[in-house]
C-alpha positions in Angstrom: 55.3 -52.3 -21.8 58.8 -53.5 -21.8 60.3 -54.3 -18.1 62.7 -51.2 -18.5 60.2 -49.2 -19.1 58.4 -50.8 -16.0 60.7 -50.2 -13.7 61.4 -46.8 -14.5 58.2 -45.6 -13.8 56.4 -48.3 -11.8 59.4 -49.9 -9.9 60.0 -53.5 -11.1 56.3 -53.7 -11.9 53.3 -52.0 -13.7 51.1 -49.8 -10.9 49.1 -47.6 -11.0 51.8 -44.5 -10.1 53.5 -45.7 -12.6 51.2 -45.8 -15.5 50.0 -41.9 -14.2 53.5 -41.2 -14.5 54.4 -42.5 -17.8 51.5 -40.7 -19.3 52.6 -37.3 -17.9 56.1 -37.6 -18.9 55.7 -39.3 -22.6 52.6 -40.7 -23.5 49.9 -38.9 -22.5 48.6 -36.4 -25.3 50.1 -32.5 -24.4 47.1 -30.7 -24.9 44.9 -33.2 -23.1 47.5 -32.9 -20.2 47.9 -28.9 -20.6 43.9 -28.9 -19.8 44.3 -31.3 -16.6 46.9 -29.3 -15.5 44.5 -25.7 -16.4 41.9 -27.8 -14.7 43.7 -28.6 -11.7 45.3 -25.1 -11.3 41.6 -23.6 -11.4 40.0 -26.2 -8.8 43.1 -25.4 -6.7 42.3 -21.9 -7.0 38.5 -21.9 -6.0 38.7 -24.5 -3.1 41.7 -22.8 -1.6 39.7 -19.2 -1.9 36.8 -21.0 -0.6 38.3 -22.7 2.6 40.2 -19.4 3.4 36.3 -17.4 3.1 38.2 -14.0 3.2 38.6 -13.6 -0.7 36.4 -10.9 -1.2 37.5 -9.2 2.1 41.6 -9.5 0.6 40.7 -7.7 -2.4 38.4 -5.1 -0.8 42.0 -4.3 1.3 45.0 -4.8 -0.9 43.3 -5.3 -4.4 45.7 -8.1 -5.5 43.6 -8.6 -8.5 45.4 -5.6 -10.1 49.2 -6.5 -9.6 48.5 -10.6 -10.4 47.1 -10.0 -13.5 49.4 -7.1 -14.0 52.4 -9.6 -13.5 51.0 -11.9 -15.8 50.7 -9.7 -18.7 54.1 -9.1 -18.1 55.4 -12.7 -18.5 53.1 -13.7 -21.4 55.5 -10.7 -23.2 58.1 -12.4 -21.4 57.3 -15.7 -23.0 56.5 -14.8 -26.2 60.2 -13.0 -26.4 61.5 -16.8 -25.8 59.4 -18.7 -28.2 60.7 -16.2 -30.5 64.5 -17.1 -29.2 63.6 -20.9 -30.0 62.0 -19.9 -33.4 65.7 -18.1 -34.1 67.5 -21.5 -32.7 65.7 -23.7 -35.0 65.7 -21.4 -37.9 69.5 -21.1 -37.8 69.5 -25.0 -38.6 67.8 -24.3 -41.6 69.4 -21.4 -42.8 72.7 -22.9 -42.8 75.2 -21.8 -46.2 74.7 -24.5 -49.3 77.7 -26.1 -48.2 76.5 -26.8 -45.0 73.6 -28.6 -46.5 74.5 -30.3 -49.1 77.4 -31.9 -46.5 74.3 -32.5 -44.4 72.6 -34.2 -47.3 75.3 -36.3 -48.5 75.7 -37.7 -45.3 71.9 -38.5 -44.6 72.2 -40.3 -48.1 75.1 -42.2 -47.5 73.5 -43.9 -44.4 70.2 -44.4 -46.4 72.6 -46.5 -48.6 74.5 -48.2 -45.7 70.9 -49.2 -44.5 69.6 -50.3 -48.0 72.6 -52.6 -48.0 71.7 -53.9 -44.3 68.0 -54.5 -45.0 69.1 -55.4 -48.8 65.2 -53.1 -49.9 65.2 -49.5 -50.3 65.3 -47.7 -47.3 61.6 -46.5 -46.0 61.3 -42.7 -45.9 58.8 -42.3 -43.0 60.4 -42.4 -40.1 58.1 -45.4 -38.4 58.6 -47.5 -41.2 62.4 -46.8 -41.6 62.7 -48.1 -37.3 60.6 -51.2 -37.8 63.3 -52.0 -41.1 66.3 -51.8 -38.8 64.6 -54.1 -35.9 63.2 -56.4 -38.6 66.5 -57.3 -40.3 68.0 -57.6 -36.4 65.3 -60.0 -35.8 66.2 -62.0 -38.4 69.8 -61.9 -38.2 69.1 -62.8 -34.5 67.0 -65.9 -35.8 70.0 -66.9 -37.6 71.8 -66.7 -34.6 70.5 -69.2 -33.1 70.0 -71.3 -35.5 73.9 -71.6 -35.9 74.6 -71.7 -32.4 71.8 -75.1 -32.2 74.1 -78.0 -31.5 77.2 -76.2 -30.8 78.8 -75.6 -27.6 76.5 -75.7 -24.8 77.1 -72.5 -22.8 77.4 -70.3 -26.2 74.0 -71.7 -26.7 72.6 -71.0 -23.6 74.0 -67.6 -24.0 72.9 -67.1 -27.5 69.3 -68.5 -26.8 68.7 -65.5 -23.7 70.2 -63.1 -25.8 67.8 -64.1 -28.6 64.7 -64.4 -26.2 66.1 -60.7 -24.7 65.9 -59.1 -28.3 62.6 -61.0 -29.3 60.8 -59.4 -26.6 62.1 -55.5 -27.2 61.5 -56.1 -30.5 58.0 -57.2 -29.8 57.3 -53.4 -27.7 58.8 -51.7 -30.5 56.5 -53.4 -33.3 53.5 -52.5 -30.8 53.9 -49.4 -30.6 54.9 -48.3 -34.2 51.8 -47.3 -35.3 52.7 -43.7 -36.7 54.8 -43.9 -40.0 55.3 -40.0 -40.1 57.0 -38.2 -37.8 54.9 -38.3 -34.6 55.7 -39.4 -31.4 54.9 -42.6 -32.0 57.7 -43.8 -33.8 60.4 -42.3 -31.9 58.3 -43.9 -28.3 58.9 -46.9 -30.7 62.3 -46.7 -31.1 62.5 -45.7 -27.1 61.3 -49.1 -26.1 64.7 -51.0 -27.7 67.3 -51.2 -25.0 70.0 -50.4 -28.0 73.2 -50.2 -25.7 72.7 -53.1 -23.8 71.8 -55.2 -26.8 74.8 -54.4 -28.4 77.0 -55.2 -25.4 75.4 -58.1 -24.7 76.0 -59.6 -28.4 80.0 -58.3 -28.1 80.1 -60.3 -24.8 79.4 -62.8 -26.3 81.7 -62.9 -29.2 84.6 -61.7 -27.0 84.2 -64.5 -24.0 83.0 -67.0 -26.6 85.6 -66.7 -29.5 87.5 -69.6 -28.8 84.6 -72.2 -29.3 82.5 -70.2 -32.2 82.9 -72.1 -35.6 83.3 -69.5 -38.6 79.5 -69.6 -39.0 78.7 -69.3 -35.5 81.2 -66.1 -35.7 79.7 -63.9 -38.5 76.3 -64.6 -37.4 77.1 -62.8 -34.2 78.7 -60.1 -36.6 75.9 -60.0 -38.6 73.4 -59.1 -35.8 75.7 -56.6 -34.3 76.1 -54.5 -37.5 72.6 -54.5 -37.8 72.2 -53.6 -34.0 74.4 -50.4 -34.5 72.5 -48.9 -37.3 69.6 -48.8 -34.7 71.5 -45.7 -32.4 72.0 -43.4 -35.1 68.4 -44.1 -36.6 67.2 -43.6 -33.0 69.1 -40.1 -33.3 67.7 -38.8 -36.3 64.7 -39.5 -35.8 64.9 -38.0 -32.2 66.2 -35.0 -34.0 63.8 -34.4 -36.8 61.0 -34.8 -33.7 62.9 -32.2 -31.7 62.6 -29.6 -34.5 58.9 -30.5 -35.2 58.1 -30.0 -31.8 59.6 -26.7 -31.3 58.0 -25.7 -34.1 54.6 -26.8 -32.9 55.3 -25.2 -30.0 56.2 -22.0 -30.6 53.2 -22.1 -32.9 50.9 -23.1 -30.4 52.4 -20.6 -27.3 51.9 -17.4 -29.6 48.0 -18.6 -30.8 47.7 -19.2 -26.9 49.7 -15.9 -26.0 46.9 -13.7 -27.7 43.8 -14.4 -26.1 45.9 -15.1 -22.2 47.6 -11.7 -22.4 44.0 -10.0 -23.5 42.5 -11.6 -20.6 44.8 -10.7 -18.1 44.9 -7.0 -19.4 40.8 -7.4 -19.3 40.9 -7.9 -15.7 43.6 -5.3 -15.2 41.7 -2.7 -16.7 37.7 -3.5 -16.3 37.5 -6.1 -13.4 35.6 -4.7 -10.6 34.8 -6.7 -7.4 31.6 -4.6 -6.9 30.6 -5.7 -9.8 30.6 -9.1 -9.4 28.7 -9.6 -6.1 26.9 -13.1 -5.7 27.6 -17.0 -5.6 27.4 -19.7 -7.8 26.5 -23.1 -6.1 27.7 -21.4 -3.0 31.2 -20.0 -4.4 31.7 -16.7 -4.4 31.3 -15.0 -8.2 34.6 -13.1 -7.8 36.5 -16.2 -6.9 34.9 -17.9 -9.7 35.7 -14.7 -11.9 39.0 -14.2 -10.6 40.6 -18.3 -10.5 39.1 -18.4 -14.4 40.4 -15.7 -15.7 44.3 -16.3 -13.8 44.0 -19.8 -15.5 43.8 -18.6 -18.6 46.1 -16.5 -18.2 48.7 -18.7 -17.3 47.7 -21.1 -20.0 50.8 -20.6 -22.4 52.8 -21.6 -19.4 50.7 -24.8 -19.1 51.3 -26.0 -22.6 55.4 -25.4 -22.3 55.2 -27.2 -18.9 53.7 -29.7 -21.2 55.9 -30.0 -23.7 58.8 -29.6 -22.0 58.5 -32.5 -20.3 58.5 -34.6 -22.6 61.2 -33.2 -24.4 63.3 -33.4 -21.5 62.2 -37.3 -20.6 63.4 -38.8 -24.1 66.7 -36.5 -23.4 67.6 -38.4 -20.2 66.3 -41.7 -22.1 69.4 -40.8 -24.9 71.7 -39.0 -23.7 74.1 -40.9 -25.6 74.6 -41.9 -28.7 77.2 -44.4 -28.2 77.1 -48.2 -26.5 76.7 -46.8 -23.0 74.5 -47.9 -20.1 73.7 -44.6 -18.7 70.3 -46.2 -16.1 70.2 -49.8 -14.0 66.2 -49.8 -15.9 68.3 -50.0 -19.1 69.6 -54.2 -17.9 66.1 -55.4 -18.4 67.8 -59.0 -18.3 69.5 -58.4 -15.1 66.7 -59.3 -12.5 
């Protein structure tokens, strides 16, 4: 883990909150933390009905089982009327006139060509594999760097050699964690982990309070890695794009399977349950809690997996909310400690 990413979530060093916190927000598998949370919500449910030992007694008196679930129903129907809002949202992308398209598609070429002249290879398709080009030809043109700032003026070498050492180790985060070459999370988590903006600042730092003692070489090397350094933001972009459409997708998907059997559940208990029926203990909880906390976590279940979702969608948003050279977070100087 890089020391932005450190600080972020475990404040100047890895802990333990930290870690537990970076795995809710981004790397931590949705449906794996949709069932903690379902988990959670139905332990909540039972220990709190158990400590307050007048479940039964409540329902006997106001039957709350009837208006919960009743109010449930009601916002799975709710729910399912968004995902269908978000289905119409990303469908008008692709339904956009030819025009539209082919504008779009001329443009997506004529970076793939800009970048084939960058990495001088054809541009990789998959989305991993297209990331680890643009950081492997900034690594080099960072090796040659430094190599033509050896033996020149002392403070532009000192300079040059952090900056190098800086890149070296983001680029080192982002090559460990580029193991998905389609477009999964992976590769955009990948392209997360290079601190793009302050990079680039950093290298025009240097060749603004440095251009007076840079030989010719010395000068288009820092040129060099800078050209290939901006190619990196509007890579990170598209890619953050293309996974922002695939996850919608998914998750509408996912939200109506979900909706089905949640809203059939919470019209179940609705209709047929019955505390009278349900009269007994299961390792000393009461049956109806039992019945009552599993089926209202179910229930709520869609809910869970947008909760999910969400929040990772809205993590990487804060992570890039710009596109341009900007320092938007202190965690974003990881060479400022």
């Amino acid at each position: 883990m890089t020391e932005r990413t450190a600080r972020r979530y475990g404040h100047g060093e890895e802990t333990t909150l930290g870690s537990v916190r970076r795995w809710i927000l981004l790397d931590g598998d949705r449906w794996v933390l949709a069932g903690a949370l379902a988990c959670t919500l139905f332990v909540a449910l039972v220990l709190l009905g158990t400590l307050d030992g007048g479940f039964r007694a409540a329902v006997a008196a106001k039957d709350p089982i009837e208006t919960v679930f009743a109010g449930l129903a009601t916002g799975i129907i709710t729910g399912v009327t968004l995902v269908v809002t978000i289905d119409q949202l990303v469908l008008s992308q692709q339904l956009a006139p030819l025009a539209d398209q082919r504008e779009q598609l001329d443009e997506s070429l004529q970076f793939r060509r800009e970048v084939e002249t960058l990495v001088e290879d054809t541009s990789p398709a998959e989305p991993g594999a297209f990331i680890a080009a643009l950081v492997d030809t900034a690594d080099r043109r960072a090796d040659d760097l430094r190599r033509a700032a050896t033996g020149g003026d002392p403070a532009f070498e000192a300079a040059v050699t952090r900056f190098v050492a800086g890149h070296a180790r983001a680029a080192t985060a982002v090559d460990a964690r580029l193991d998905a070459r389609y477009l999964r999370f992976g590769a955009l988590r990948a392209a997360l982990e290079y601190d793009y903006a302050y990079r680039v600042n950093e290298a025009r730092r240097i060749r603004h309070e440095f251009e007076s003692v840079m030989t010719d070489r010395q000068r288009d090397a820092v040129d060099d890695v800078l050209d290939a350094l901006r190619f990196l933001g509007p890579a990170r972009e598209h890619v953050r794009g293309l996974y922002f459409q695939a996850e919608l997708v998914k998750l509408s998907r996912v939200i109506l399977t979900a909706a089905v059997p949640a809203l059939g559940i919470a019209l179940a208990a609705v209709f047929f349950l019955d505390a009278a029926d349900l009269v007994g203990s299961v390792l000393g909880v009461d049956l109806l809690l039992l019945a009552v906390a599993a089926a209202a976590t179910v229930a709520v279940v869609p809910f869970l997996v947008l909760v999910a979702y969400v929040l990772r969608i809205v993590t990487i948003v804060e992570w890039t909310l710009t596109t341009g050279e900007f320092v938007l977070h202190e965690a974003e100087r990881p060479d400022e400690r």
